[in-house]
N, C-alpha and C positions, 0 to 999 in steps of 0.2 A: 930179166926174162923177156924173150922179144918173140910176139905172133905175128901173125897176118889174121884179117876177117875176112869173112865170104861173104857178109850179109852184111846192111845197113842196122839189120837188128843185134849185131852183134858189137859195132859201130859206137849204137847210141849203147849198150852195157857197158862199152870201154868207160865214154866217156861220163858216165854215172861214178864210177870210182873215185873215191877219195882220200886222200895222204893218209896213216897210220891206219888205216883199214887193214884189219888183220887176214888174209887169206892163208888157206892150207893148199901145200902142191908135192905132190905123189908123182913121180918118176918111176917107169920097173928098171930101164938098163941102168940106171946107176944107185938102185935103192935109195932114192931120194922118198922123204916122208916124215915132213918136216913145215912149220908152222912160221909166218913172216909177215913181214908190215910195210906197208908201202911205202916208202920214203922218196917218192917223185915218180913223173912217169911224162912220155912223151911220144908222138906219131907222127907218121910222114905220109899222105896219103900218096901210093904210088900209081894209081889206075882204076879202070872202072871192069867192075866184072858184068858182062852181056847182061847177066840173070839178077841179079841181086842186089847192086848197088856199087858202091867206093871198096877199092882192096886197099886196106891201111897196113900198116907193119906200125907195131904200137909196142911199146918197151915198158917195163915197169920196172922200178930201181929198188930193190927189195933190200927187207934189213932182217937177220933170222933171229926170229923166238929164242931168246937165253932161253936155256932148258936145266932143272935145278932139281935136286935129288934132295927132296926131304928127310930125313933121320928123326923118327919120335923120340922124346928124351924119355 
């Protein structure tokens, strides 16, 4: 999954993030809605925004939540 940031504040939340951190991510065009874990992650700062600081494009290499159907005996 690859963003960009607008703000320095959103910068230092990238880089707060840490491998197997489990995040949820909700898509509507492709009903996505679905549960994942960070399996790596990397940025490239490409510029500076006037207002707010560094514009990054930051990637996060995700791995999705096996999802498992319980049955009571």
């Amino acid at each position: 999954m690859t963003f960009y940031t607008r703000s320095d504040d959103e910068v230092q939340k990238f880089l707060a993030i840490d491998c197997n951190t489990r995040v949820s991510i909700s898509e509507t065009q492709t009903a996505l809605d679905s549960d994942f874990f960070i399996q790596g992650w990397e940025f490239e700062i490409i510029g500076n925004n006037d207002e707010s600081g560094l514009i990054v494009k930051e990637t996060l290499y995700l791995f999705q939540q096996e999802q498992h159907t319980y049955i009571p005996a």
